[in-house]
N, C-alpha and C positions, 0 to 999 in steps of 0.2 A: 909273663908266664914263662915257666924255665923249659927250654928246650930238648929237656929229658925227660922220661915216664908221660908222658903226654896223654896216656891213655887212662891215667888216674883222674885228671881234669877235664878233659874232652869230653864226655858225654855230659858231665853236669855243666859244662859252658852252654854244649847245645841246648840242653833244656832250657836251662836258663835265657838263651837266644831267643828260643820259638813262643816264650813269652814275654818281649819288647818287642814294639813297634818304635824302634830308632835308628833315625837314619845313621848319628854318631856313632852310637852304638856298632851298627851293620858296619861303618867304614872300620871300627878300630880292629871285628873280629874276623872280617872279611881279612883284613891285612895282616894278624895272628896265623889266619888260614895258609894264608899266602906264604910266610916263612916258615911255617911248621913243616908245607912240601916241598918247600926245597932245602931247608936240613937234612930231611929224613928222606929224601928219593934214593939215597943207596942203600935204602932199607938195612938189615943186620950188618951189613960189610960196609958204613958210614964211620962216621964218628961220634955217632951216637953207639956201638954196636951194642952193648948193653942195657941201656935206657931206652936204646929207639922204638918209633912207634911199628907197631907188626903191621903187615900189609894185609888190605881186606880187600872188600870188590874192587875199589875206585882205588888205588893209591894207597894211603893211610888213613883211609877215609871208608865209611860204612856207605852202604846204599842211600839208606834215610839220612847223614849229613851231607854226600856231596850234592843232594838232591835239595836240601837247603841249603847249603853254601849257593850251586847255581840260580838258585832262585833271587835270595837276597842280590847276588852278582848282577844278574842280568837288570833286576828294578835299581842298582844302585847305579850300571850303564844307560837305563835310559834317563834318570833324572837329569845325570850330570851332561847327556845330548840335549835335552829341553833346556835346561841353564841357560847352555852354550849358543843354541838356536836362538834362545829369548835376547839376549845380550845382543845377540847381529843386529834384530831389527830396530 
């Protein structure tokens, strides 16, 4: 995904998110997530300044996505700790 206008694809990725249930899935856009905020954390005065994503509640992030982003996040930290637990014993 290109790391400008982001706010033209973002909300129809979310949608599109909140209906799969995959774990692939989750890692690829989890980690989409992850470089889109730190691209755009200098918000207009970045290198994005004219594409970049405008800042909302959270970041560059709306309430209702970072609220799924953490979600997804947190079920994708505990699987990969049961993995890891399972593997020890």
């Amino acid at each position: 995904m290109p790391p400008t206008q982001s706010h033209l694809y973002l909300p129809v990725l979310f949608k599109l998110w909140e209906g799969f249930n995959s774990g692939v899935l989750d890692e690829r856009i989890l980690e989409l997530c992850g470089e889109l905020s730190e691209e755009h954390v200098a918000g207009p005065f970045g290198d994005y300044a004219e594409g970049g994503a405008q800042f909302q509640e959270v970041g560059i992030w709306s309430q209702s996505q970072w609220e799924l982003i953490m979600g997804k996040g947190l079920v994708s930290l505990s699987e990969s700790i049961l993995v890891t637990t399972t593997q020890k014993c």
